[in-house]
PASEBA-1860 file (N, C-alpha, C; in nm, 3 decimals):
! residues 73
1> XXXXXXXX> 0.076/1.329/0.058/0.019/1.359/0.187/0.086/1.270/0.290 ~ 0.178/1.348/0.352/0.227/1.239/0.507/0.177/1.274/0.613 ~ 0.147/1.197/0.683/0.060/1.203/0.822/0.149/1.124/0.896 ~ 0.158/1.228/1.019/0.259/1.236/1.166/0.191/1.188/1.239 ~ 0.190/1.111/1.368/0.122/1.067/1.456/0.156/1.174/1.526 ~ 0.114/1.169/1.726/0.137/1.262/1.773/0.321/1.262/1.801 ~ 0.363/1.143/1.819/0.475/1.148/1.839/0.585/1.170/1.744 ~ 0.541/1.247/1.616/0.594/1.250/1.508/0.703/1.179/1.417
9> XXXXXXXX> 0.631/1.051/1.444/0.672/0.975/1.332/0.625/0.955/1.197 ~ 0.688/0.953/1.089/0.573/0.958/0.974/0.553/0.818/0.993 ~ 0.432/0.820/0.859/0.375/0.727/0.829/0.378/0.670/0.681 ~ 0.433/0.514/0.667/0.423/0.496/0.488/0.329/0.400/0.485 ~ 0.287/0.349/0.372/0.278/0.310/0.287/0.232/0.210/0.211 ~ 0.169/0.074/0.198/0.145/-0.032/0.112/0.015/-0.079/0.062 ~ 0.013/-0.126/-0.025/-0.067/-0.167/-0.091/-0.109/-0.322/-0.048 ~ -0.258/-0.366/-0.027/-0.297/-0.476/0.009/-0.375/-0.534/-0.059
17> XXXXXXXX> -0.361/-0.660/-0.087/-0.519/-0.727/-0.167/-0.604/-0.768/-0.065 ~ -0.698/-0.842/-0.161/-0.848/-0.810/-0.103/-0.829/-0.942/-0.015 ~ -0.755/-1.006/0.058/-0.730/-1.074/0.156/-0.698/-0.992/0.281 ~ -0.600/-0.841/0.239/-0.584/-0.780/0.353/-0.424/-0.841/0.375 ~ -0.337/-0.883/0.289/-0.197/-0.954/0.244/-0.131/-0.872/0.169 ~ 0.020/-0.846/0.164/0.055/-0.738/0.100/0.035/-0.794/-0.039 ~ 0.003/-0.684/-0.115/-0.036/-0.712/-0.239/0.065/-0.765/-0.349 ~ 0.065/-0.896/-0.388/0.162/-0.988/-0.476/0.250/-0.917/-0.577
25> XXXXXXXX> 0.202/-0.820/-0.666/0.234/-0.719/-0.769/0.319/-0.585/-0.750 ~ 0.234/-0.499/-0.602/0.263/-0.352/-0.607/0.304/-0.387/-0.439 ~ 0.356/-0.474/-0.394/0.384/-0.491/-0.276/0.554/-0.394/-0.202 ~ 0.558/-0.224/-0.229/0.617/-0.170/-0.206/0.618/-0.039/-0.079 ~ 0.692/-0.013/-0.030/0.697/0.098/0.056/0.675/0.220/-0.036 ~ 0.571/0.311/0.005/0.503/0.441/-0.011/0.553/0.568/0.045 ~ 0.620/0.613/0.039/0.626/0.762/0.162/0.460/0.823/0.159 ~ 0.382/0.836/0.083/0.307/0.930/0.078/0.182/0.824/0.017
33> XXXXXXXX> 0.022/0.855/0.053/-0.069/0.813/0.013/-0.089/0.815/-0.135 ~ -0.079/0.945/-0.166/-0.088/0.986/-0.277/-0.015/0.894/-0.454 ~ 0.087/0.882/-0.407/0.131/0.773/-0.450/0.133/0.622/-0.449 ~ 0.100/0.561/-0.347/0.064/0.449/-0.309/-0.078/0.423/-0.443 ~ -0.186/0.541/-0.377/-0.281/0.485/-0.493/-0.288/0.527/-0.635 ~ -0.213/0.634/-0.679/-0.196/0.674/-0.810/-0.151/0.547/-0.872 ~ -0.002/0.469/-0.770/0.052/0.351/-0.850/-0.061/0.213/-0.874 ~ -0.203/0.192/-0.745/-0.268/0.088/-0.757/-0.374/0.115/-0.869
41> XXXXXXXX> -0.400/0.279/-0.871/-0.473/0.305/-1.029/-0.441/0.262/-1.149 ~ -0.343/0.289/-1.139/-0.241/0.277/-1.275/-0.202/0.167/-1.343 ~ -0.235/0.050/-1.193/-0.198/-0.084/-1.224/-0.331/-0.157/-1.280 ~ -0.452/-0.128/-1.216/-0.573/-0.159/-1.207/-0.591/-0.113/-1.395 ~ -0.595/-0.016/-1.400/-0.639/0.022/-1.528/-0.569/-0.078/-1.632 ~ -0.455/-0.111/-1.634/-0.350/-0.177/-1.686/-0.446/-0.327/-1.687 ~ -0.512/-0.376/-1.647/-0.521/-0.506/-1.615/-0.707/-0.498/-1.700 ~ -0.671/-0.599/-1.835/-0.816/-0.628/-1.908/-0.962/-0.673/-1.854
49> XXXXXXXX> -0.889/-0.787/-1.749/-1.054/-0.808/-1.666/-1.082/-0.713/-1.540 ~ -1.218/-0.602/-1.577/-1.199/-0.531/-1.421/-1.270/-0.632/-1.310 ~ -1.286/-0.783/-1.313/-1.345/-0.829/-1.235/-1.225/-0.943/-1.198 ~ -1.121/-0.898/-1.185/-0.960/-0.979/-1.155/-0.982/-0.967/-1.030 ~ -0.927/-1.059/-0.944/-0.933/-1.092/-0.830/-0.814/-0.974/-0.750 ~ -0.722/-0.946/-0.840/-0.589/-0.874/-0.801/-0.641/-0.722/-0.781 ~ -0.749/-0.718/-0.888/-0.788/-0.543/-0.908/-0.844/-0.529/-0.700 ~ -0.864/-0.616/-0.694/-0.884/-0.565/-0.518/-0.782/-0.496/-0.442
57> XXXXXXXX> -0.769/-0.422/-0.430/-0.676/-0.298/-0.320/-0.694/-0.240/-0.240 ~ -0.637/-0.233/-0.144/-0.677/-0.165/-0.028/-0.471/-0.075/0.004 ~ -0.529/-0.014/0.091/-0.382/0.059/0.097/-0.379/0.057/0.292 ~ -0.291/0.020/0.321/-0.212/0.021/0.460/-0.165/0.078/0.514 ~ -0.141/0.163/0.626/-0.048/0.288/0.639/0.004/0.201/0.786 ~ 0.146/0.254/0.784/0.234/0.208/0.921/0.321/0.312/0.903 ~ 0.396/0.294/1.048/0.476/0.408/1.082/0.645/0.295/1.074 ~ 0.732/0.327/1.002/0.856/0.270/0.948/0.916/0.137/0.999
65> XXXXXXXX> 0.871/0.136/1.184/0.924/0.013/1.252/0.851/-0.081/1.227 ~ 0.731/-0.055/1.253/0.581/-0.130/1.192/0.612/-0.235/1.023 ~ 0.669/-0.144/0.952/0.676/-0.206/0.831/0.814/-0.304/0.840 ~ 0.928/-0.284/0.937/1.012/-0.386/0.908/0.993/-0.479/0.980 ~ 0.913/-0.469/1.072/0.795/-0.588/1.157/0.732/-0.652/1.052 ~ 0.657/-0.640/0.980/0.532/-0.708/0.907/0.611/-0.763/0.753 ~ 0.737/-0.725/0.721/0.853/-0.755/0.618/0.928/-0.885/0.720 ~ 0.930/-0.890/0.811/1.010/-1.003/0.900/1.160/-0.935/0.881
73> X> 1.183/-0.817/0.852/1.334/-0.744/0.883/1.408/-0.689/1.038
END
């Protein structure tokens, strides 16, 4: 699922922990939601304690300039 603003730029992608910090592990660019959280499922399930501090996720969406802003690129 990509979502255009009005000025049609897309929008990607990241994964955040429960600080609201890109997330230490899955800290990657997304094109699509859909993927973003299939990959934080996938990781979550993967991980023995479900009361891990890491299992916290949240997902981020920015539009491409945005993300090489918040990367310091």
């Amino acid at each position: 699922m990509q979502i255009s603003t009005s000025q049609g730029a897309e929008r990607c992608y990241r994964l955040i922990d429960g600080g609201c910090e890109p997330h230490r592990e899955l800290d990657t660019q997304y094109s699509s939601l859909d993927d973003a959280i299939a990959d934080a499922i996938a990781w979550v399930e993967a991980i023995t304690e479900s009361n891990h501090p890491a299992a916290l996720i949240g997902v981020e969406g920015l539009r491409p300039l945005e993300w090489c802003k918040s990367r310091g690129l």
